[in-house]
C-alpha positions in Angstrom: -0.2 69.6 6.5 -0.3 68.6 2.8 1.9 65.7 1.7 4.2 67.5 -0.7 5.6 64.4 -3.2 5.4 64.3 -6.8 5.4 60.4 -6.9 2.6 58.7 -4.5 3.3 55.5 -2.6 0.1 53.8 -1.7 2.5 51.9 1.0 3.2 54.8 2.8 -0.5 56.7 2.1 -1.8 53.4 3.7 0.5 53.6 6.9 -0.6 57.4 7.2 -4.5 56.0 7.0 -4.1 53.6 9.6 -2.1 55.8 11.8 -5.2 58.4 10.9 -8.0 55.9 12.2 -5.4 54.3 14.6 -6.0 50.8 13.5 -2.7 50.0 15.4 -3.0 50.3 18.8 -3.8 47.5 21.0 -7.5 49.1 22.0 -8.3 48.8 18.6 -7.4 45.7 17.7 -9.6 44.2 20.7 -12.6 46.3 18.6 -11.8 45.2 15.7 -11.6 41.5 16.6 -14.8 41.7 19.4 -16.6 44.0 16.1 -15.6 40.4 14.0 -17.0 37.7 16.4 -20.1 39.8 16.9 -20.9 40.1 13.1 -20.2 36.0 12.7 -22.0 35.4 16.0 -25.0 36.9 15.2 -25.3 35.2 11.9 -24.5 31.7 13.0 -26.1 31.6 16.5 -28.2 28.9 15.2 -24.9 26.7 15.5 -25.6 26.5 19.3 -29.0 24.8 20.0 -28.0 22.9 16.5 -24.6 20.9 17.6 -25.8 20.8 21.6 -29.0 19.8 20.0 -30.9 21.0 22.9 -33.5 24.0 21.9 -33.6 25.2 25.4 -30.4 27.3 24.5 -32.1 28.9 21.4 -33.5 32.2 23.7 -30.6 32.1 25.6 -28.5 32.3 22.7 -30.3 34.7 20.8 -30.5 37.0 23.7 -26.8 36.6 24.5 -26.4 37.9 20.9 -28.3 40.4 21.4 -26.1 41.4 24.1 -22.7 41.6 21.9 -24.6 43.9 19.7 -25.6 45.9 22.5 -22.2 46.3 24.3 -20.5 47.4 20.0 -22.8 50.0 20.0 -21.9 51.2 23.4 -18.7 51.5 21.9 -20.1 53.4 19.1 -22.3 55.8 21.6 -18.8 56.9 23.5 -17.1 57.1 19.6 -19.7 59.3 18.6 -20.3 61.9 21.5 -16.7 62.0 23.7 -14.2 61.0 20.5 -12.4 64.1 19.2 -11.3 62.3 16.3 -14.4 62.0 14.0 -13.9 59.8 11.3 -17.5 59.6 10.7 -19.2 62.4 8.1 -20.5 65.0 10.0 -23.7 64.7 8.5 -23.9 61.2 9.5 -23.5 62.0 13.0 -26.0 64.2 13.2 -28.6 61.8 11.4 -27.5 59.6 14.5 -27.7 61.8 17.1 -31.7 63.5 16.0 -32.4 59.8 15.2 -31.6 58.9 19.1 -33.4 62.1 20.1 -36.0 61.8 18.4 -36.5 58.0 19.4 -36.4 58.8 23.2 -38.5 61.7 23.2 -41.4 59.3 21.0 -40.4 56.9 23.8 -41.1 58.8 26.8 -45.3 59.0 26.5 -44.9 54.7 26.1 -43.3 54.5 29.5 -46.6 56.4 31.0 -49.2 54.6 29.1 -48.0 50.9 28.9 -44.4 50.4 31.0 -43.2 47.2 29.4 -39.2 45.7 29.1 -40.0 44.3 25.5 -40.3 48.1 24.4 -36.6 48.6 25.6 -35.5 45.5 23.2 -37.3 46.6 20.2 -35.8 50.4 20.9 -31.7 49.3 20.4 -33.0 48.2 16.4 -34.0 52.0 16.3 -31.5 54.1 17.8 -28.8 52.1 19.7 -27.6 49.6 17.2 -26.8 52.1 14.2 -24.1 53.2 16.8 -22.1 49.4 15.8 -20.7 52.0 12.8 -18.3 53.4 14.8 -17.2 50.1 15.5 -17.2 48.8 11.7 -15.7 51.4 10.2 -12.3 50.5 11.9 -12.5 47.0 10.6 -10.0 46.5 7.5 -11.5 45.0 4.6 -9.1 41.9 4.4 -10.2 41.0 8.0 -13.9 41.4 7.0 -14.1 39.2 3.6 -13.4 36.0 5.5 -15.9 36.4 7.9 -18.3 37.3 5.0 -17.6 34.2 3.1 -17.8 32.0 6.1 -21.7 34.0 6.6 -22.5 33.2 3.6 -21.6 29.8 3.2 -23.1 28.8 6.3 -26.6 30.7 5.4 -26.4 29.5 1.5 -25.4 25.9 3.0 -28.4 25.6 5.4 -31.2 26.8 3.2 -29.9 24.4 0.1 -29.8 21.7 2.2 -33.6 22.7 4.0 -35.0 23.0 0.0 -33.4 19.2 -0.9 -34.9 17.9 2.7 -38.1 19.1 2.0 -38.7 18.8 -1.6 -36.2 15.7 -2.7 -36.1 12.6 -1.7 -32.5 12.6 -1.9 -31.8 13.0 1.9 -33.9 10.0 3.6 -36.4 11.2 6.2 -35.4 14.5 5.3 -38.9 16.7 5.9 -38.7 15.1 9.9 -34.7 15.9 10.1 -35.9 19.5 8.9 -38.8 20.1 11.5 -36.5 18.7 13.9 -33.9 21.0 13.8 -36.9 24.0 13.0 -37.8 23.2 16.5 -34.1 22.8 17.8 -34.0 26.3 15.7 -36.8 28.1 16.8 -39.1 26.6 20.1 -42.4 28.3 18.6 -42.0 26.5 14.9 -45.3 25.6 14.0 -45.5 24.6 10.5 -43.4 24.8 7.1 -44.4 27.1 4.7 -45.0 26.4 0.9 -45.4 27.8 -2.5 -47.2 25.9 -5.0 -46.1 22.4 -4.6 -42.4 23.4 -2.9 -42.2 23.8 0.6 -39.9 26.8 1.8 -36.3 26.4 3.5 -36.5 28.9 6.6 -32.4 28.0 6.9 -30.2 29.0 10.2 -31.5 31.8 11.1 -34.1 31.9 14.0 -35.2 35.2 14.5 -38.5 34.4 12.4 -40.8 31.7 11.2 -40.3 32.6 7.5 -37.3 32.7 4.8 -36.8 36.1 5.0 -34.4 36.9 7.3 -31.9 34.2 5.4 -33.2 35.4 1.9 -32.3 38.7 2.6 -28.8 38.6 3.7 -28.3 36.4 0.6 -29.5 39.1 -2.0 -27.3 41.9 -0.1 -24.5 38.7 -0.9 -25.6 38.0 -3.8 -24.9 41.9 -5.4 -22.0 42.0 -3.2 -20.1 39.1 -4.5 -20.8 39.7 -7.9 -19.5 43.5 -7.9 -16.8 42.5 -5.7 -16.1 39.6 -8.6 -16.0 42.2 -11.8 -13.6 44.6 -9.8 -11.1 44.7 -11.6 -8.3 43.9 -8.5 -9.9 41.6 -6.8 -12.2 39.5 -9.0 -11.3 35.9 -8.8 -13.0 32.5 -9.3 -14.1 31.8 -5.9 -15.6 35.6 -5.1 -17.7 35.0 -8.9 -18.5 31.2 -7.2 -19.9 32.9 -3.8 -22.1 35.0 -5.8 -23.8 32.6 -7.8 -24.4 30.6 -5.0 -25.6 33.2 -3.6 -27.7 34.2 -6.0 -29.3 30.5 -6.4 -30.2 29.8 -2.9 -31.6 33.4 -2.8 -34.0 32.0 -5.6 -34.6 28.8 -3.4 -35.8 31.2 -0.5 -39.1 31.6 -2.2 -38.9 34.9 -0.7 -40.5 37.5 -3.7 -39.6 40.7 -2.3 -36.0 40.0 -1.5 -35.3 37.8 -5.0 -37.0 41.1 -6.6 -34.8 43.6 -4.1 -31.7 41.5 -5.2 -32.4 41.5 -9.2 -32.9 45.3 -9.0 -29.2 45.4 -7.3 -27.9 43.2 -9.6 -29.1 45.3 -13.2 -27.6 48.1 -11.0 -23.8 45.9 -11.2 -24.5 44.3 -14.9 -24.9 47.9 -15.3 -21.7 49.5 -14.2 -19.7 47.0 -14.7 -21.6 46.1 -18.1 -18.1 46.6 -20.1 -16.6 43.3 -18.3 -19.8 41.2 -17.9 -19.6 39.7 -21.6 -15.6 39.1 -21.4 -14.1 35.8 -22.4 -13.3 35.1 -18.6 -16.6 35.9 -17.5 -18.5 33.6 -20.1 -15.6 30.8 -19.3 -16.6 30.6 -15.7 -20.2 30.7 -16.4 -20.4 28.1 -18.7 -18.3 26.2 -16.0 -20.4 26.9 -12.8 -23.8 26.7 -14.5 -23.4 24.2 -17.3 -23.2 21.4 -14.6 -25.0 22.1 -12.0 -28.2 22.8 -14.5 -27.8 19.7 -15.9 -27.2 17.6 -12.5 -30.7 19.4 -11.7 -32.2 18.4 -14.6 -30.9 14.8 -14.1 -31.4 14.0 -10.6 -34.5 15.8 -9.8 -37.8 15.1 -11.9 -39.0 19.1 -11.4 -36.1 20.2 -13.3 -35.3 23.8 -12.9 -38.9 25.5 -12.4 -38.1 25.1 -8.7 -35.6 28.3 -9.2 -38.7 30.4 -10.2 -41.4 29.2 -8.3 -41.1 32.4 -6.3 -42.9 34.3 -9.2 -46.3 32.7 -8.5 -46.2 35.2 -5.3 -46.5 37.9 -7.2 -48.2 36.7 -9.9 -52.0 37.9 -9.9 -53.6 34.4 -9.3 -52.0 33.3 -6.5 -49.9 36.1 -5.3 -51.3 36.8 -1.9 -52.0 41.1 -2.6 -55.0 41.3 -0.4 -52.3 40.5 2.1 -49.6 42.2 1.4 -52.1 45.2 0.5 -54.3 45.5 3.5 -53.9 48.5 5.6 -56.8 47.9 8.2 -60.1 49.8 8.7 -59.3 53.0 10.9 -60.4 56.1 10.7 -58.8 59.2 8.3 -58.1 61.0 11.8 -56.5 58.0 13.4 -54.4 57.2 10.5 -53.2 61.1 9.8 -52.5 61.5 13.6 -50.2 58.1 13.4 -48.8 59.4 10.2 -47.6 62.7 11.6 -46.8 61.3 15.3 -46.7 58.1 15.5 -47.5 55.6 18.0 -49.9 53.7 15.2 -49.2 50.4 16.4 -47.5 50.3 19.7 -50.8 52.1 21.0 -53.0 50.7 19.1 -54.4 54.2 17.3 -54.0 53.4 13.4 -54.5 49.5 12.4 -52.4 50.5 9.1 -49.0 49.7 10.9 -50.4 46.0 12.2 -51.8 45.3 8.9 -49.3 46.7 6.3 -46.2 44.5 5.5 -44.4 47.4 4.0 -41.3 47.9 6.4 -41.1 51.8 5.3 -45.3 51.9 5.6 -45.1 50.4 9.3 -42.2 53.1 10.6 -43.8 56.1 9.5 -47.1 54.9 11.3 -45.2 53.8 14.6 -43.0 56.6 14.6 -44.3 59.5 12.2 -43.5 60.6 9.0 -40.7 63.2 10.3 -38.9 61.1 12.9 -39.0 57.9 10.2 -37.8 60.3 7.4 -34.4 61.0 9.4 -34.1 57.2 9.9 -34.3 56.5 6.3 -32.2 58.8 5.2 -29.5 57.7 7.3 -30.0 54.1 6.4 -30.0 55.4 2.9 -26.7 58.0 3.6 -24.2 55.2 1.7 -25.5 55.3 -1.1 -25.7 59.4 -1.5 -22.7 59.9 -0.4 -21.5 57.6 -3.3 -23.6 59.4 -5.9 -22.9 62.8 -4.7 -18.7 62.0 -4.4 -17.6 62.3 -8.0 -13.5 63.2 -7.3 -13.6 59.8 -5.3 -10.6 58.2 -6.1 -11.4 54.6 -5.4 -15.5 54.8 -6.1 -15.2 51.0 -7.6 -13.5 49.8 -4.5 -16.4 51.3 -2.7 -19.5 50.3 -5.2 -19.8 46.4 -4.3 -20.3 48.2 -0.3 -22.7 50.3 -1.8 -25.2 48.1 -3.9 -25.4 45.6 -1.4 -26.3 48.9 1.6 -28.9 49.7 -1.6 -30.4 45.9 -1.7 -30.8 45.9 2.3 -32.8 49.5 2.6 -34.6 48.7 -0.7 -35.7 45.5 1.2 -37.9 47.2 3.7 -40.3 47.3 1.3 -41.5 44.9 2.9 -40.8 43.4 6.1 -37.8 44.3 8.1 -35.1 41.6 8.0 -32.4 43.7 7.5 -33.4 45.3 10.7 -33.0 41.6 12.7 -30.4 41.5 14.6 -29.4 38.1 12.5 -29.0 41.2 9.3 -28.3 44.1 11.0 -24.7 43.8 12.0 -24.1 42.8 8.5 -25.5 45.7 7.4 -23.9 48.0 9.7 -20.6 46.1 8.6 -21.0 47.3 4.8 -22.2 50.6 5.5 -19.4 51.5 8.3 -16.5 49.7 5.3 -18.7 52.7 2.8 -17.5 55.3 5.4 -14.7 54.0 5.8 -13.6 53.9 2.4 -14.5 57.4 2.0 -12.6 58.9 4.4 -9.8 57.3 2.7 -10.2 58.6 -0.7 -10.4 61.6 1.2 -7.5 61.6 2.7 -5.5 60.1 0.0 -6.7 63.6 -1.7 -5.1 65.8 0.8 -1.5 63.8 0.5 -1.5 63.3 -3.3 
């Protein structure tokens, strides 16, 4: 039934939403809250081996992380195939559901040839934890943003305070504090990283041995902030502060292909929002957040402010590393087409281009072939069209800072796969489910208007 009413109540409309996706009920408040502590658990895991300061709990930890994520996305299975109330595109679900086929049926040969428990851990990034947007999408936004200031904070926080322990001397001892807690961190840590004369924060986040992971949910931050900032509702002083620290420790990160990711995400919201970037406010508060902390740098530390671009010379052509990043092994043209069109390029061992290539989108189409990988990508990608294809959205802006950020973290498998971590991917899966969510809204408000 259409909502017959000349005047429209966004009160009302809003009770009728929530009533819609049944935010309300007890059931769902226990999934909204257990979808919460997931998202902040697997972010700041790192807490645990940290303040028991005991690295024996890392694994544990991790793995009990792991777990939560698991269990959402059970949630999300059940949502998707017994639910008859589909808030989820249809289109969406069906991505979902080939994706999962797909995925088993490319698993099946594996558990013949080389029967192994690690491949069942590496098969929930694929197929089982997309299912945590189900879960997401019934998270309201005001519950979300706190837990998204706290993730960033705490991720900003630890890789500022790793790049002025290893390259100041303002924290005594600070290089041994650092590789202490790497070790607390991460039980394999070998050795620090470094670009030039800086050495590289790796943060909280022990999934890997590198920046990345950390660098990566700070450039989906960093455009998310800033959008969320120039909205014209809800831009404040401390969302416009969040992204510009966001945006600085992202720099820090020494991590090339996120910083670049992040820049291409944030021309995308000077764009859009390009008739508010140059207002009086806007100048006001960057003259006041940048204006000192440029010149404490400049005082305090004797390499001034090249250590905020130090990232370039990894990309630049002397001492970028792009026989690295460019090296696709030496097999054959049949071993590399069969990988291309099947699959299976690294896990058996047929193609050397997925071991060698640090291209995220190079390595899934050579492990799981260039169909099954194009269905994966195109759901990752699925926010994004459906904000580009939706012109009668009413509330596209409300949506867009949800959007750029789901942009920055697919456009960041370019190379690597952080976002694909499970430190990243309930954050991900957070912003794309709020992008559904949000949708469906618009859609709805549409039928009662």
């Amino acid at each position: 039934m259409r909502y017959l009413s000349q005047s429209y109540n966004k009160n009302n409309f809003s009770f009728r939403f929530n009533n819609f996706i049944a935010f309300n009920d007890s059931k769902n408040k226990i999934i909204i809250f257990f979808s919460l502590f997931v998202l902040l658990f697997s972010v700041i895991r790192g807490l645990v081996p940290l303040i028991a300061k005991n690295g024996s709990l890392a694994h544990p930890t991790y793995h009990f992380s792991y777990f939560l994520g698991f269990i959402l996305a059970g949630y999300g299975f059940y949502r998707a195939f017994f639910s008859s109330k589909q808030i989820m595109k249809k289109e969406i679900r069906y991505l979902l559901v080939l994706n999962l086929i797909f995925t088993l049926y490319w698993f099946l040969p594996l558990i013949i040839f080389i029967p192994s428990t690690d491949l069942f851990t590496g098969l929930a990034y694929k197929c089982w934890f997309p299912f945590t947007v189900y879960a997401f999408l019934k998270v309201p936004e005001k519950k979300m943003i706190p837990i998204f200031l706290i993730i960033t904070l705490v991720v900003a926080g630890f890789v500022c305070y790793d790049f002025i322990s290893l390259n100041t001397e303002l924290i005594p001892n600070g290089y041994n504090l650092t590789v202490a807690r790497y070790k607390l961190l991460r039980p394999e840590f070998i050795a620090i990283s470094r670009t030039g004369l800086f050495l590289r924060p790796n943060g909280i986040l022990g999934s890997g041995l590198l920046p990345h992971d950390s660098a990566n949910l700070l450039a989906m931050f960093s455009v998310f902030w800033l959008a969320l900032s120039f909205h014209a509702r809800k831009g404040n002083f401390i969302v416009f502060l969040l992204a510009i620290i966001s945006i600085i420790t992202l720099l820090l990160t020494q991590s090339a292909s996120n910083i670049i990711a992040g820049f291409l995400g944030l021309l995308f919201v000077l764009f859009t929002y390009r008739r508010k970037v140059f207002s009086l406010n806007n100048i006001l508060k960057f003259i006041l957040l940048f204006l000192p902390f440029f010149t404490w740098i400049n005082i305090k530390y004797s390499k001034g402010l090249s250590m905020l671009w130090v990232w370039g010379e990894r990309i630049s052509a002397s001492d970028g590393d792009w026989e690295g990043m460019t090296s696709y092994g030496n097999s054959s043209f049949g071993a590399n087409l069969f990988s291309f069109l099947f699959g299976y390029g690294q896990t058996l061992k047929i193609s050397e281009v997925g071991s060698y290539a640090e291209q995220g989108f190079i390595k899934a189409i050579f492990e799981y072939g260039i169909l099954h990988a194009s269905f994966f990508f195109l759901f990752l990608f699925a926010p994004v069209i459906i904000y580009v294809i939706n012109r009668a959205n009413l509330n596209k802006m409300d949506i867009f800072p949800y959007v750029i950020a789901v942009f920055v973290g697919f456009l960041s498998l370019w190379h690597y796969g952080s976002v694909l971590r499970t430190t990243n991917i309930f954050v991900f899966f957070c912003m794309y489910g709020q992008v559904i969510r949000m949708d469906a809204m618009a859609k709805l408000e549409n039928t009662y208007v």
